[in-house]
Structure formats: C-alpha cells, structure tokens
N, C-alpha and C positions, 0 to 999 in steps of 0.2 A: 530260694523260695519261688513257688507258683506264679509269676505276675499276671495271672490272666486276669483281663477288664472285669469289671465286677459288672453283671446288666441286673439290675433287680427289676421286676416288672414296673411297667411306665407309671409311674405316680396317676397321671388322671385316669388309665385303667380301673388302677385300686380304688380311686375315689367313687368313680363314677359308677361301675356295675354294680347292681341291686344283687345283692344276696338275703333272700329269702327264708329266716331261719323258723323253724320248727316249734311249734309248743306256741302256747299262749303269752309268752314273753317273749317271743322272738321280737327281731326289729333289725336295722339295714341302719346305714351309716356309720360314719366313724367319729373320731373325735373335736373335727375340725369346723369352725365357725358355727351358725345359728342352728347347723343340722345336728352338729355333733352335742351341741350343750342339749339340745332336747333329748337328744337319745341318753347322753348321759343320767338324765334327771329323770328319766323314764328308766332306768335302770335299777338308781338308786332309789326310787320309791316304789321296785316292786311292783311292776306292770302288770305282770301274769297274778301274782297274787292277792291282785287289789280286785280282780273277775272273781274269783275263787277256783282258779284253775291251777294243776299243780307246775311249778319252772321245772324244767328240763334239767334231772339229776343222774348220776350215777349209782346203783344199789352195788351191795358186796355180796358175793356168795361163795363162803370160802376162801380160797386165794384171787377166787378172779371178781375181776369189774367187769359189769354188766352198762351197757348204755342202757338212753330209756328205750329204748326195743327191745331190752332184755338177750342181747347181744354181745360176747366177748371182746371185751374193749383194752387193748393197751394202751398206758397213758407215753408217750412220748414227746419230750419238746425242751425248751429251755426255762433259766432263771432269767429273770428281766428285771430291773432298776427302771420300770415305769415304763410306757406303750402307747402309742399313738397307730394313728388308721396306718400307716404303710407300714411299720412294723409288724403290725399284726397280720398284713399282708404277705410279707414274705417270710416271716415264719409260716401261715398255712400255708401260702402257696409254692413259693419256690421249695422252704426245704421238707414239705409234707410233713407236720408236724402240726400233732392236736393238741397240745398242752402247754400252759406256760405256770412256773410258781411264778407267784407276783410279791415282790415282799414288799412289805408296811412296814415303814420302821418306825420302833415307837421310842421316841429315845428327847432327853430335853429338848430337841433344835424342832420336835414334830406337838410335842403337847401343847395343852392348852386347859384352862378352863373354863369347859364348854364341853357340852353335853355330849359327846362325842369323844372325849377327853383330846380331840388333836383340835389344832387348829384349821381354823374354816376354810384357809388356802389350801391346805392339805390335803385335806377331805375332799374339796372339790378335785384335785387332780387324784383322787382315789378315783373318782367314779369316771371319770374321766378314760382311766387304765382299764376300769372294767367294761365302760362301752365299748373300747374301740378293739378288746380281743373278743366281748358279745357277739359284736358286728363280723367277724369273719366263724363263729362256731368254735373259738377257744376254749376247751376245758380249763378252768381257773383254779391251782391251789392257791387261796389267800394266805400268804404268809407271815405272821408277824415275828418282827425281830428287833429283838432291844439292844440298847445301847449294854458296854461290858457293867458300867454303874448300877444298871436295875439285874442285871442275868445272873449278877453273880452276890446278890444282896441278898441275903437270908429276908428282910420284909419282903421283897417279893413275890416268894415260894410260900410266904408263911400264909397259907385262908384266913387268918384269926386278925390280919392285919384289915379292916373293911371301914377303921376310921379314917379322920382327914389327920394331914400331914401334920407332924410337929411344927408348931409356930417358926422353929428356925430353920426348918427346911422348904424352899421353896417349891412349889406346885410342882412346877417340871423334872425338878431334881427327886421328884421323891421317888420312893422305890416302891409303895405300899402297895398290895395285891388285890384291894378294893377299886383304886382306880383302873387298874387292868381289868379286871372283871367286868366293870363299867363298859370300859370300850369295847369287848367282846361281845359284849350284849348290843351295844348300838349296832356296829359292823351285824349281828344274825338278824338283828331288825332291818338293816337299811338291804340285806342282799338278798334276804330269805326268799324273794319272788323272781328273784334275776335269775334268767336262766343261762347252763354254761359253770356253777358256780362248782367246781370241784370237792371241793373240801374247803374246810378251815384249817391251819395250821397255826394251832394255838402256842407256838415257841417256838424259834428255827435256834438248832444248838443249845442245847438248855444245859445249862453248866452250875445247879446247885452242889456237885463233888465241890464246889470253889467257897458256897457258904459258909461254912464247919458244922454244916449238921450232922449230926450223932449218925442219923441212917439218911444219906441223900437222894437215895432210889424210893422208900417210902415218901420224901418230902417232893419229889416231883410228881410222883405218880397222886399221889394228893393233888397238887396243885393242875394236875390238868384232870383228876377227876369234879374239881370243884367249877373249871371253867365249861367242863362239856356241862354239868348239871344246869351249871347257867343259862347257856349255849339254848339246852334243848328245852327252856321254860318258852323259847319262842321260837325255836324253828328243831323240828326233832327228824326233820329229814337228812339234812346233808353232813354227809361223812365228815370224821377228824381225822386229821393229818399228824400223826405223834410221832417223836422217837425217844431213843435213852439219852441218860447224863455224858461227858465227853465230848461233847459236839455232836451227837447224833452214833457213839461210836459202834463200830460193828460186834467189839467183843461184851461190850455193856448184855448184845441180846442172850448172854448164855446165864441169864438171871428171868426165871416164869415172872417174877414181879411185875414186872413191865406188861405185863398182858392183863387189861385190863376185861374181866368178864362181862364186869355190869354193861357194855357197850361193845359184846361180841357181833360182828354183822354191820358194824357201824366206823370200822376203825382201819387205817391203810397206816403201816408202820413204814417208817424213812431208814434212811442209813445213807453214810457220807462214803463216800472212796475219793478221799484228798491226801493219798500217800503216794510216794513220797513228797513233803510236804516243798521241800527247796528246790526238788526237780519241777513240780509242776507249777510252782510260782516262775523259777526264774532258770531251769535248768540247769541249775547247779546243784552239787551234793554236800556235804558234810566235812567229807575224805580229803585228804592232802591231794594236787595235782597230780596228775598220771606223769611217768618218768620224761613221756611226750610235749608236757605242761599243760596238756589239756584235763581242764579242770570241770567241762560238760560231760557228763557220759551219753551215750546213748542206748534208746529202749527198742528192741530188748537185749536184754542178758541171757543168756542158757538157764534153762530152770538147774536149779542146783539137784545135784546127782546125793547130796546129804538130806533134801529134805529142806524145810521149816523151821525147823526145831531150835535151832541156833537166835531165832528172832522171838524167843521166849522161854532163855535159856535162863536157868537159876527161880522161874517160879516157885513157889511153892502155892498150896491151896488154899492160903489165906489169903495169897497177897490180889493185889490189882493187876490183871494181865495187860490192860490196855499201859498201864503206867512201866511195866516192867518191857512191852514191847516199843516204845519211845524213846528208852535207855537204850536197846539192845539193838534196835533198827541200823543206826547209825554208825554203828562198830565196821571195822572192817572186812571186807566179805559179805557182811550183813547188807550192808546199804544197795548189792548188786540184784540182792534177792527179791528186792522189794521192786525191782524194775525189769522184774519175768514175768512170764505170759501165768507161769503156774501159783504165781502171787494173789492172782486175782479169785480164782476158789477157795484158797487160802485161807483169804485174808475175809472174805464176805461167808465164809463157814458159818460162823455163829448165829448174824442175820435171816440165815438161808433156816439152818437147824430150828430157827425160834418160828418162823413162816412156817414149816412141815407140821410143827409138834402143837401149834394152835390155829393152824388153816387161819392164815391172814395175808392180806395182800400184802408187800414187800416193795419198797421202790429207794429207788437209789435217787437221791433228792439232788446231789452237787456231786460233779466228776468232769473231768478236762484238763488241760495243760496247755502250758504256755506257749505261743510259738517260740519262744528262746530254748525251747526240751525239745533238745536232737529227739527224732524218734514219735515227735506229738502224735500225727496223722496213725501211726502205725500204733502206739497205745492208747488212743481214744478209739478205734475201728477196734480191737480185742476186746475193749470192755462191752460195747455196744455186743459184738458177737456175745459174750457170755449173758448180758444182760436178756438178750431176743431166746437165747436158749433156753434160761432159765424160769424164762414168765416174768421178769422182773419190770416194772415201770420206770422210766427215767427220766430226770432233765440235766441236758447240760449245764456246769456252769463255765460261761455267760452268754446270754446274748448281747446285753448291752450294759455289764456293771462297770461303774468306773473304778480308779483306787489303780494305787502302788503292784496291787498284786492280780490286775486284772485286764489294765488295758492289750495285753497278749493274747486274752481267754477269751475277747470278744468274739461273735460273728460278723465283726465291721468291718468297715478298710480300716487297715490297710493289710487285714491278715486274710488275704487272697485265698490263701492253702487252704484252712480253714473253713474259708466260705464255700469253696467248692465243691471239697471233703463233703459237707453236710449237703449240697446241692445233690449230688450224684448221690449219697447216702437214701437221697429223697424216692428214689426209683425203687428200693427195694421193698417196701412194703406199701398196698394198697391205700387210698387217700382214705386216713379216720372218719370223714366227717360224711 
C-alpha cells in the first residue's frame, strides 16, 4: 500500500476564507460554533426563498444537467454519512469534486413524533450537513434511506396507508406511508429556498420485490409517484432522484414502467455497480482457493473470449434476469467474468438502453471497493473512464460511511492509496463550481 502522508488543506485555511456563493441564498461558513449554527438556520428556513428570489437549482434537458447558467454540468463526487466544514472542504477542494449524496436515514433510532417526523437532534445535524456542503458550492442529492423493517413492509409502499399506526405498534417501528409522506413534505418545505440542493432522493434501494406484492414495479412506481405529488404541492422546482426495485438494480431498467412521464424533464434515474459483491466488500470471492491458496483474486481478469452469456444462462422470458444472474454469477468461470474491464458495459447495458430510449439523465449513485480487493485503484479508475465516456453522473461510495463493509471504501486514513488515487483523479477535469 501507498504510505504517503495524507496533507489535507490546513483546517484554519478552510475555516477562515470567505467563499462567496452565488444566488440569493448563498452565504459563507461552515458548520462550526455561533457562525455555523446561523448559517445552518439560514439554510434551513430558506433564505433565498423567504426574498422571493429563486435558490440555485439544476434543470434537465434530456440526458444532460444544466447548471443555473444553463451550462452542462456533471454531477461527480461522493456518499457521506454526514459533513462538516473541512470535509466539505476537501471533497471540493482537494479532490475537485461537486457533489455529494447525503443520506437521511429514516429508520426507528432517527424518528420521532414531531412534525418533522425525526427527532429534533436529528434534524438539527441535518441542516447542519447542508450548511457546511452550502458553504463550499456542494450540489446535494438528499437521500433518504430506511431501515430493512420499513423498505421491505408492503404498508410502506402501500399510498392508502395515510392513517396513525396500529395501537400495538409503536411510532418508530411503524412502517406506514403517511408518515413518510409527512417527512417528505417537511424536508421540501425546510430546503425548498437553500440553494446547492440537488435533488431529492425519495428511497435509496427500494426493495418492495421483498413485500409480496402481486406487481412490485407498479407498487413502487406508485409510491414514489405519490411522494413527488406531495413533494411538488410545495416546492415544483427541484429534480427527483429515483431508481428501480433490486437495490437500484441495472437489469430492473429493461422494464418502460419505471419511466415515469407525468414528471419527464424533472427526473435523474440512479443505478448501483456493487458487483461483485464479496470482492468489493472484502476482496474475496465465492470460489474455493486457487491451487496457490490464494483465495483474493485480482482485477482484472481477461475479458472472456465466450462472451457474457454464461452469467445469464438458463433464462427464459418469464423469469427475473437480475435473480437468475446472482445464481449464475458465482459459478465457476462466472465469478472471473464479473471482474473484467468488459463487465462494466455489460452489466450497465440496460441502465444505459433505458437513458437512450426516454432521454433521462443516468447516474451511477454507489460504486468502489475495498482496499482488501487486489486490483481496487485499477477498477475503480475503469469504471470512472466508462462512466466520463458515457455522460454518466457518479458518486463514490464512501467518503466517510462507517459499518462492517465500509471502513476499507472510505476516503480516510488510513487508506492513503485511495486518497491519492482521487487527489490526482482531481487534475483531470476542470473545477465544477
């Protein structure tokens, strides 16, 4: 591994220089002591909007994002587990990088009963994360993410559920899709004027294939037609952030259903590339040890001189490809394929085809690997090339998530390689903002 000194720009630099942001909701600081709670609370109630001036948005034309100058804009940057002033610092500065998804998780440990439906501690280090990536020119996908109890509860997804919880179920544990709806609308109220605000991302992975409903692709595609409904009774500017059933998955997009019309012009569709899933958590495979006892492989492999085919072998036209390709991944020979360079058009084909056939922006929301995946630096630099080719938007995942399968994927110390990798990555395209 790389041990070079990590230098991130000198913390009182970051704090101290004024940045001057654009539009009638701009404003300067971060999130630290008596400056930062003002800018926060200046944020969250909507600065720009409370003049009647409009915040600083991105529109859609087609496949591409336009800034507010009417300007081709790629979104590029990371997932974050929450943000403060120097974080938001050397994502823009050091690794030149416009964007960050910010996820909300909305799950028992964060609700509440309160109008907000999270609790007030919560809330308050919400706006907290938004001033202090406001304060350097962050584009913000908001993202919300529930706990597996609410993602994969049929009340959830159900719109018809908009009463209060069963007496035996408590507030936080309940799954019902009235109080989500709730919190959607406070979050369009409290950000509608803050400018920077990306999108909304009304479900990160949404996985009603898990509830038993009859048609699961109708039951989501409902369910986030009824949140944008919501969404746009008070703010009808700022983009939604959607994708399909599966976790976001790539072969989901070879279903029109998902393309939602009533909201063409208004809509950037996601897609995940977290395959293979054992190599990029932990660099391991599937596969019995190699005869060496080495039981990491490394990426890459030779594109296979067969083709694809073998990693969706035995479909037929009824069946689910995404389920039939999870089976078939892992077999042997199969698992090599999936850690080729020629994997990666491959496997984002259907994403890509569904982009062409309804002109919609396209962005790859969660992608990276472990440093324990021989080969990291060398297949995260390919997908990044495919992604710059393709027009595709991206964020890494992570910059700062914790968890079992994440401390590797950070952009922290101690993973030097990494930080690097994205420093020097920083040089190739002109500063966003």
């Amino acid at each position: 591994m790389d041990t070079m000194t990590w230098r991130p720009i000198a913390r009182a630099a970051m704090l101290g220089a004024a940045w001057l942001l654009a539009g009638c909701g701009g404003g300067g600081g971060g999130s630290d002591g008596a400056d930062g709670m003002q800018t926060a609370q200046a944020a969250a109630a909507g600065a720009c909007g409370s003049t009647g001036c409009a915040p600083l948005r991105l529109t859609i034309q087609g496949t591409t994002l336009l800034d507010p100058q009417g300007r081709a804009v790629r979104l590029r940057g990371v997932n974050v587990d929450g943000i403060d002033a120097q974080d938001a610092a050397i994502i823009a500065g050091q690794f030149n990088m416009n964007t960050i998804r910010l996820r909300i998780t909305y799950s028992k440990d964060t609700r509440a009963d309160t109008p907000s439906g999270f609790r007030d501690d919560y809330l308050q280090q919400i706006d907290g994360w938004v001033a202090a990536a406001r304060s350097r020119g962050l584009w913000m996908v908001l993202e919300m993410r529930g706990s597996d109890a609410f993602t994969t509860h049929p009340d959830f997804y159900d719109i018809r559920k908009t009463g209060p919880c069963d007496p035996k179920v408590e507030l936080v544990r309940c799954p019902n899709f009235g109080y989500y709806r709730k919190t959607w609308r406070f979050l369009a109220e409290r950000f509608r004027g803050t400018d920077y605000i990306a999108g909304y991302g009304l479900l990160a992975e949404p996985s009603a294939d898990k509830t038993g409903a009859a048609n699961p692709v109708a039951t989501l595609v409902s369910f986030q037609r009824a949140l944008m409904d919501e969404i746009s009774r008070v703010d009808r500017r700022t983009p939604f952030f959607i994708g399909p059933n599966y976790n976001y998955d790539t072969m989901e997009y070879r279903l029109d259903d998902y393309f939602i019309a009533a909201y063409a012009g208004r809509v950037v569709y996601a897609v995940n590339f977290l395959v293979p899933k054992e190599w990029i958590n932990h660099g391991t495979w599937t596969l019995p040890c190699l005869p060496t006892g080495d039981c990491k492989p490394t990426y890459p492999f030779a594109d296979p001189v067969d083709g694809y085919g073998s990693l969706l072998a035995g479909a037929d036209p009824a069946a689910q490809p995404e389920k039939v390709f999870n089976e078939q991944r892992v077999k042997p020979g199969n698992y090599q394929k999936t850690l080729s360079k020629g994997f990666i058009p491959w496997y984002l084909q259907w994403a890509l085809d569904f982009r062409d056939r309804h002109q919609v922006p396209l962005y790859v929301d969660q992608f990276g690997a472990s440093t324990e995946a021989l080969g990291q630096l060398a297949y995260e630099g390919d997908l990044i090339d495919f992604f710059e080719d393709r027009g595709l938007h991206w964020t890494r995942w992570s910059y700062n998530a914790a968890g079992p399968d994440s401390g590797g994927r950070t952009l922290l110390p101690p993973n030097y390689a990494a930080i690097r990798f994205y420093t020097e990555l920083a040089s190739r395209w002109e500063s966003p903002r």
